[in-house]
C-alpha positions, 0 to 999 in steps of 0.5 A: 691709705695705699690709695694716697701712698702710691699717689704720693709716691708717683710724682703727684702730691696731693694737697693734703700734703702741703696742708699737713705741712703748712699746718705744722708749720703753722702750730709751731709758730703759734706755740713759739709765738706764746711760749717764747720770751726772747723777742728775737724768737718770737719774730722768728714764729710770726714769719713760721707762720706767715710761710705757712700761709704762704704755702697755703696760698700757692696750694691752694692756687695749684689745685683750684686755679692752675692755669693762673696764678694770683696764689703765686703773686699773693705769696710773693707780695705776703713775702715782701710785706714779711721782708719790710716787717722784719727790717723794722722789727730788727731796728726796733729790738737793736735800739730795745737791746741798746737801751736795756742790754736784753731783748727779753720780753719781761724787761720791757716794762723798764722802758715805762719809766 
C-alpha cells in the first residue's frame, strides 16, 4: 500500500485511481437511475454514467496506447452523442410537464388515455 501512496503522491496517477473514480461514478448513476422518480433526476444518472465511461475510456487510452489517442476522439464523440441526447430528452420531459404539470414517472400512464 506505501508502494501505491508515494506513486500516487509523486505526480504519477496510477490507472486504478481513475478506475475507482469512474466506478463510483458509475454505481451512483445506476442507484440514481433505479432509485429516482423524477425524470429530470434520472437524466442526470444516465449522463453520470456515460462520463464514467468516459473516463474510462481516456484511461485506459493513456496507459495502453499513449502515443495515440483514439480514447481521447472516442470520449469526445460519446460527449457530443450524450449533448444531442440531452437536447431531446429536455424537449421531450418540457411537453410531458406541459401536458401533465409533473415530470414524475409514475404519472406517465395518464398520457395512455
Amino acid at each position: 500500500m506505501g508502494d501505491l501512496m508515494t506513486t500516487f503522491f509523486s505526480g504519477q496517477v496510477p490507472v486504478e485511481a481513475y478506475l475507482g473514480v469512474s466506478l463510483i461514478m458509475f454505481f451512483a448513476g445506476v442507484y440514481g437511475f433505479l432509485t429516482r422518480r423524477n425524470m429530470l433526476m434520472i437524466l442526470i444518472s444516465i449522463e453520470l454514467m456515460l462520463n464514467a465511461a468516459d473516463i474510462n475510456f481516456t484511461a485506459f487510452n493513456r496507459y495502453l496506447f499513449p502515443a495515440q489517442l483514439e480514447g481521447f476522439y472516442f470520449a469526445l464523440f460519446t460527449i457530443a452523442i450524450a449533448a444531442c441526447e440531452t437536447a431531446v430528452a429536455i424537449a421531450i420531459i418540457i411537453n410531458i410537464y406541459r401536458n401533465l404539470t409533473s415530470v414524475e414517472v409514475g404519472n406517465l400512464d395518464q398520457m395512455k388515455e
